[in-house]
C-alpha angles and dihedrals in degrees: 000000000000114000110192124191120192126221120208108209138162126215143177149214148178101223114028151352092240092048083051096053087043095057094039084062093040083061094034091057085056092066103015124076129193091024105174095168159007138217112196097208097177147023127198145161139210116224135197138183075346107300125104098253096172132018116212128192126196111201149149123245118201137221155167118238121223122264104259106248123219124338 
C-alpha cells in the first residue's frame, strides 16, 4: 500500500515563475525522496519602482513515504 505526504514550500526567482518552481523541486529533491508530483497554488511577484523584480511560487510537492521497516 502507497502512502503519499504532501510539502508545502515557497520559492523565488529573478526571471520566471517557471524557473522558480523549477529550482524549489530542484531543493526539495535534496531533502525529499520518492516526489511524484507538484501543485503550484499560487503565483506572485515583487515589484519595485514598478517593475517585477522577483517571481515566487507557492506550491506542494508530493511523495510517497517509505514502507515502515520491522517493528
Amino acid at each position: 500500500m502507497a502512502i503519499a505526504s504532501v510539502s508545502t514550500i515557497t520559492s523565488a526567482s529573478p526571471n520566471s515563475w517557471q524557473e522558480a518552481a523549477e529550482l524549489g523541486l530542484a531543493r526539495a529533491r535534496q531533502t525529499l525522496r520518492g516526489i511524484t508530483g507538484i501543485k503550484i497554488l499560487e503565483e506572485k511577484a515583487r515589484v519595485e519602482d514598478g517593475v517585477i523584480v522577483e517571481y515566487l511560487v507557492t506550491m506542494q510537492v508530493i511523495f510517497l513515504l517509505e514502507e515502515a521497516t520491522g517493528t
